[in-house]
C-alpha positions as CSV (number, residue, x, y, z in Angstrom):
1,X,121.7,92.7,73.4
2,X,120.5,94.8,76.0
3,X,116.9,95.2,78.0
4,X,117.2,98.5,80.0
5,X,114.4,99.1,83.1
6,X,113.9,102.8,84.2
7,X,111.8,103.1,87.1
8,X,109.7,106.7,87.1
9,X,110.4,108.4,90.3
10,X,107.5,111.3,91.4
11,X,104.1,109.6,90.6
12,X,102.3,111.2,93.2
13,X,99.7,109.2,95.2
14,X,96.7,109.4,92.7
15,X,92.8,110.2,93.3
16,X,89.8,109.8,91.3
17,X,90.3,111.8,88.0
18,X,93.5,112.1,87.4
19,X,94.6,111.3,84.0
20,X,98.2,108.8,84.2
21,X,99.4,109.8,81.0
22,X,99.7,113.5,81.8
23,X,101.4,112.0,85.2
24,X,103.7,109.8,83.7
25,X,104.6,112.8,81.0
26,X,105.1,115.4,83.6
27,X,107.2,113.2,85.8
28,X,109.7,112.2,82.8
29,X,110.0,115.7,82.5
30,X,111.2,116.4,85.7
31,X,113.8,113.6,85.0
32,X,114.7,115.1,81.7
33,X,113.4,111.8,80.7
34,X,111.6,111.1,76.9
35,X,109.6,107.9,75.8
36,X,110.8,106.5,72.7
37,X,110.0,104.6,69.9
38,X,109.5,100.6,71.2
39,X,109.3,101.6,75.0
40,X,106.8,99.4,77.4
41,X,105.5,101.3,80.1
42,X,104.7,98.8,82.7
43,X,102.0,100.3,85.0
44,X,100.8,99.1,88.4
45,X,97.2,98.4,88.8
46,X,96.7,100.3,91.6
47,X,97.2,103.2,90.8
48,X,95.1,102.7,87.7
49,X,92.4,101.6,90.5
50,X,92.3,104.7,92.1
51,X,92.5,106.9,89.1
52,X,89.4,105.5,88.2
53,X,88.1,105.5,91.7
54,X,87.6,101.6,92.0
55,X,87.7,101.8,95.5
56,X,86.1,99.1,97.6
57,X,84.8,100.9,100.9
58,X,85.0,97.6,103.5
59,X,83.1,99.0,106.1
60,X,80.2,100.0,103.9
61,X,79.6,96.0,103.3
62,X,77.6,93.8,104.8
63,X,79.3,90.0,105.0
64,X,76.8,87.1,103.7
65,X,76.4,83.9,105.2
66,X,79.3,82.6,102.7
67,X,81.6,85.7,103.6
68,X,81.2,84.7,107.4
69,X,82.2,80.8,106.5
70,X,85.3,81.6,104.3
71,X,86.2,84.1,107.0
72,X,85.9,81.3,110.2
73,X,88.4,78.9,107.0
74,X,90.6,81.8,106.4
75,X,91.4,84.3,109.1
76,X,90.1,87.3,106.7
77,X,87.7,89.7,107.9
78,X,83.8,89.1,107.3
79,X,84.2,92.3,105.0
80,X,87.2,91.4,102.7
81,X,86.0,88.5,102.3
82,X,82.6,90.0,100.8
83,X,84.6,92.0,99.0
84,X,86.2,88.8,97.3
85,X,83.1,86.9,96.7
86,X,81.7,90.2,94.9
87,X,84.8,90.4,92.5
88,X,84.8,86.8,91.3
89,X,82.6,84.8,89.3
90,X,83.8,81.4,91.3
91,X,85.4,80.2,94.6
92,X,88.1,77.6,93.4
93,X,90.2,76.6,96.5
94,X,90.2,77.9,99.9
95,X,93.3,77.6,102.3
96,X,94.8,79.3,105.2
97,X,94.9,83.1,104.6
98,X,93.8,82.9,101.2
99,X,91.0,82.1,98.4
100,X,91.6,81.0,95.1
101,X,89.2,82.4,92.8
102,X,88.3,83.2,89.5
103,X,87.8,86.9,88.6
104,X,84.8,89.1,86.6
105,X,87.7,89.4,84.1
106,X,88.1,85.2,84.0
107,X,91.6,85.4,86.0
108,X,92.3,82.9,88.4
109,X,94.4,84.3,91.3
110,X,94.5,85.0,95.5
111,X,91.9,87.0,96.6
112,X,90.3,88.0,93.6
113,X,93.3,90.3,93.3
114,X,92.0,92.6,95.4
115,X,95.1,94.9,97.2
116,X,94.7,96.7,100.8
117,X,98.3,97.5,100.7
118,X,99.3,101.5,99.8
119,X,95.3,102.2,100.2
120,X,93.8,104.1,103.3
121,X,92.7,102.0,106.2
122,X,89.2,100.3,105.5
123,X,89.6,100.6,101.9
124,X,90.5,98.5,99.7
125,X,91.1,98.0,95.8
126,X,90.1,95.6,93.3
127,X,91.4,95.2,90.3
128,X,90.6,97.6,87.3
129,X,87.1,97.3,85.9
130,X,88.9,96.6,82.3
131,X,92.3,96.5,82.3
132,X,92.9,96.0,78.3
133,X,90.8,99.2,78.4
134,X,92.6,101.2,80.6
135,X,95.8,100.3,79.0
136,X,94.2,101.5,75.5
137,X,93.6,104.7,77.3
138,X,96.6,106.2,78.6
139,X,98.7,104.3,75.3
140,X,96.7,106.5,72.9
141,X,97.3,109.5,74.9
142,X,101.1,108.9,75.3
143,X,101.5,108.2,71.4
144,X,99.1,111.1,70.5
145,X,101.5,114.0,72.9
146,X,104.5,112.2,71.9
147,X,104.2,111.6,68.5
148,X,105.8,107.4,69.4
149,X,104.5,104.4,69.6
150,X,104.6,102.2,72.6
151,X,102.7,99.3,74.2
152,X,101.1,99.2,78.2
153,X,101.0,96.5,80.8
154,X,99.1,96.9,83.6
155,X,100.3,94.5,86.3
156,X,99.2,93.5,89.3
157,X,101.3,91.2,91.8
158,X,100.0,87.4,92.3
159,X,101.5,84.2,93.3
160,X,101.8,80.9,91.2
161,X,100.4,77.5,91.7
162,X,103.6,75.6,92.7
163,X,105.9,77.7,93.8
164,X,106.4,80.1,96.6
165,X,106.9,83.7,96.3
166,X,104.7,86.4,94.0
167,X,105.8,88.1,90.9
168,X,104.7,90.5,88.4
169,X,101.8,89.5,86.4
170,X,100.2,91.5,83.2
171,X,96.2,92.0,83.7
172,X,96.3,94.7,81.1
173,X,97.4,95.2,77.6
174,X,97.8,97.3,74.6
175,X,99.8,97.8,71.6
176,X,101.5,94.6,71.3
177,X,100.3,91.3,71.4
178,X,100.9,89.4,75.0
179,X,101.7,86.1,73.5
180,X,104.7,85.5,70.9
181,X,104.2,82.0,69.0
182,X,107.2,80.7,67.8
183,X,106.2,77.4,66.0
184,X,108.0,76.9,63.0
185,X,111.2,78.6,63.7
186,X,114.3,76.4,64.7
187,X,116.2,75.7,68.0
188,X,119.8,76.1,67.9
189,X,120.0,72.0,66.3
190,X,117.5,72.7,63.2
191,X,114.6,71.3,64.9
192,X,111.2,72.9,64.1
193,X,109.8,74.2,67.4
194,X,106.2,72.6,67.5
195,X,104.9,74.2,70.7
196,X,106.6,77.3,72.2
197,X,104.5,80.0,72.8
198,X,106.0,82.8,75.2
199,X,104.2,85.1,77.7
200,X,105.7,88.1,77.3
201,X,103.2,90.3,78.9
202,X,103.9,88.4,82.0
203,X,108.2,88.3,81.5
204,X,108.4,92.2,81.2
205,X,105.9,92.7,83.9
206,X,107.9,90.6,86.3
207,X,111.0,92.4,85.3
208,X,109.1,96.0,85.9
209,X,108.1,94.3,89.7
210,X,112.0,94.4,90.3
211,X,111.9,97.9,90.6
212,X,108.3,98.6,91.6
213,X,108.8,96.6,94.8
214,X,106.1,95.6,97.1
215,X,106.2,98.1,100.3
216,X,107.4,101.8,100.1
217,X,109.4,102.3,96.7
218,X,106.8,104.3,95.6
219,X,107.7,103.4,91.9
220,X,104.2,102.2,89.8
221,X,105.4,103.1,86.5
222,X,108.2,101.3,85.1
223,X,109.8,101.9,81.4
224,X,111.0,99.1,79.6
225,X,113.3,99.7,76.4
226,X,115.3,97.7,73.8
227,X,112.2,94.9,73.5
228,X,113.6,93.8,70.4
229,X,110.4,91.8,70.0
230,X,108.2,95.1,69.8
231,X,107.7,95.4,66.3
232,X,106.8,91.7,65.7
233,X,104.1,92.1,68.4
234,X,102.5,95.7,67.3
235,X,99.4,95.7,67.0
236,X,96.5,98.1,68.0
237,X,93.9,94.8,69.0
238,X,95.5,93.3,72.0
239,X,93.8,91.8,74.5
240,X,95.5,89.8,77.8
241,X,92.5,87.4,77.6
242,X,94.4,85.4,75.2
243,X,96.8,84.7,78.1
244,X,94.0,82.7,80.2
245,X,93.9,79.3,79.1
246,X,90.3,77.9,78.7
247,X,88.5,76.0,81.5
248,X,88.8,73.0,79.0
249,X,92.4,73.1,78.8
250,X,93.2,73.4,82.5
251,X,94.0,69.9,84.0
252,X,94.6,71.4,87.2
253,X,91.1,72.7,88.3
């Protein structure tokens, strides 16, 4: 068995408009590179961000009396701060440099996941207004000039409760489901497996974040191939949401 990454070198830095799948496309050509049948692109959410010009302007905001508060709690700027209340739908936890919320989108991570790393200085960028959307997009594109079928993650790069360090993460999704529910097969003893359900979204965005890095790599597009998986998962109705687990569900908030 073998799982091969191939990090896409030459993504320039994007603007508002341009398309990713002619990107991607032209830069595996100056590679000599091809997608194949059963490839996972793994995409960063930035850049998807800024193609769509999801920009967050901070200095253009004006802090509320709440921004000011979890500012004084948090060490963040009034404005980034505004920026995070905008973006979620509920302040969960607040700590030292950070604030748990829930997103628009119903995720629960640092910051709303908003980024102000490779950005311009007083800008800043949230996540994707709908990542399962955005994924759609530039999948269909790649299969349609290609002629193969493939799935997208979009990722974005957030912490876990329990643990230290961040990892990749998948926000986005299309072309194969994110979940793989193995009840009813059989562990290496016979037994029936009664509750294994794997997030594999999140495993092969994690393993895309190896190469992507976090600082100056300048690698946002990462091709995964030999997920023997793929065909299992294919589907054209994915959706990452059934990675959140319901509010009922979670013990720990």
């Amino acid at each position: 068995m073998e799982l091969k990454l191939i990090g896409i070198p030459g993504i320039p830095i994007l603007k508002e408009g341009n398309n990713i799948a002619d990107i991607i496309l032209n830069a595996l050509d100056e590679e000599s590179l091809e997608i194949c049948d059963g490839d996972v692109l793994v995409i960063a959410e930035t850049i998807v961000s800024k193609s769509e010009g999801n920009i967050i302007d901070l200095k253009s905001l004006e802090p509320s009396e709440l921004a000011f508060e979890l500012s004084e709690k948090t060490g963040k700027t009034p404005e980034i701060a505004e920026a995070i209340i905008n973006e979620s739908k509920d302040i969960i936890k607040v700590g030292p440099d950070f604030i748990i919320s829930e997103t628009k989108h119903g995720f629960i991570c640092a910051n709303a996941g908003i980024d102000e790393s490779n950005v311009g200085e007083g800008l800043a960028t949230p996540m994707p207004a709908d990542p399962d959307g955005s994924a759609g997009n530039i999948r269909q594109k790649i299969e349609k000039i290609t002629g193969h079928e493939v799935a997208v993650i979009i990722s974005d790069t957030q912490g876990r409760a329990f643990r230290e360090g961040a990892i990749g993460t998948a926000i986005g999704i299309s072309g194969m489901f994110p979940l793989w529910d193995r009840r009813g097969e059989q562990d290496l003893y016979g037994r029936e497996l009664e509750t294994t359900s794997i997030a594999v979204a999140d495993e092969l965005a994690a393993a895309a974040s190896i190469l992507m890095g976090q600082a100056n790599e300048g690698i946002p597009v990462v091709i995964i191939r030999g997920v023997d998986y793929f065909k299992k998962l294919r589907t054209d109705s994915a959706s990452v949401r059934s990675l959140l687990r319901p509010k009922k569900y979670d013990v720990f908030r």
